[in-house]
C-alpha positions as CSV (number, residue, x, y, z in Angstrom):
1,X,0.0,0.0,0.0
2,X,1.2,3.2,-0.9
3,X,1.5,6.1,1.9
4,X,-1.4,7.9,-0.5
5,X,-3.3,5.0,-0.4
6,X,-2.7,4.4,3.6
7,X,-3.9,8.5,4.3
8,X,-6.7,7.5,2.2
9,X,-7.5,4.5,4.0
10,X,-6.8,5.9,7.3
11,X,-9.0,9.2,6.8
12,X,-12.0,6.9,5.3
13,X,-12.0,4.9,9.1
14,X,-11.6,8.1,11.1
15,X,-14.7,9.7,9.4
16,X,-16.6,6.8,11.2
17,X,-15.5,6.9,14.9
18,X,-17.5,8.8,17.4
19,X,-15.7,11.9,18.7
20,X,-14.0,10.7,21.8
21,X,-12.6,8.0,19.5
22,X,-11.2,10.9,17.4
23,X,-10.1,12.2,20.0
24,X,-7.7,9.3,21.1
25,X,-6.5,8.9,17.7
26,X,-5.5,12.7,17.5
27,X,-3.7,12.1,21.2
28,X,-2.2,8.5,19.6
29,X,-0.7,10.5,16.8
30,X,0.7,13.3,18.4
31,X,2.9,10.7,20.6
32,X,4.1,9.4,17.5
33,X,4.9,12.8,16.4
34,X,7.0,13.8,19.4
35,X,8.7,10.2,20.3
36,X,10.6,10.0,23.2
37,X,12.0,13.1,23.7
38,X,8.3,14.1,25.1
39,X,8.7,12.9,28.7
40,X,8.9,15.9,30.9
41,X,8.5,17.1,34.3
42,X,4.7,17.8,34.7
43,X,2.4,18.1,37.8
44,X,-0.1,15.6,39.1
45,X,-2.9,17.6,39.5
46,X,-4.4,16.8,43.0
47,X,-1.3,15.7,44.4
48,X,0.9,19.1,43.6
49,X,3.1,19.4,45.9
50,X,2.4,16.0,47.6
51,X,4.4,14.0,45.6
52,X,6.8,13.6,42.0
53,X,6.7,12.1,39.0
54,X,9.4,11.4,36.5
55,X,8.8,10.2,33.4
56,X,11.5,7.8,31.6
57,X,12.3,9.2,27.6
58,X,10.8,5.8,26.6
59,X,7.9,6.0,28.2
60,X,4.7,6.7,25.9
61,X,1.4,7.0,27.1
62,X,-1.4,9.3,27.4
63,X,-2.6,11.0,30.1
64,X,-6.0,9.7,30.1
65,X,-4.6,6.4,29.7
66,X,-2.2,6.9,32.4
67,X,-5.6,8.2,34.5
68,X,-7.4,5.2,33.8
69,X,-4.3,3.0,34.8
């Protein structure tokens, strides 16, 4: 399959997910975008200032999916 062919394919199944699907393939993508190099220091939300989080540069994963986790 040819990469015109694959965007093709690809935006023909996006069209027919619900939104929140979208939504996670548009989070999905953007990982792939920004590889490792996207870990960061970040805050956890309710526990700010209770507690730290480091990310390893291999380490890939959303934050919903690290939410639901």
């Amino acid at each position: 399959m040819t990469r015109p062919q694959m965007e093709k394919w690809i935006a023909e199944h996006i069209r027919q997910l619900p939104e929140d699907a979208v939504q996670d393939v548009l989070d999905f993508v953007r990982t792939l975008g920004n590889g490792p190099q996207c870990a960061k220091r970040r805050p956890l939300g309710l526990l700010k200032g209770k507690g730290k989080c480091r990310l390893g540069e291999d380490f890939i994963m959303t934050d919903e999916e690290m939410l639901r986790s």
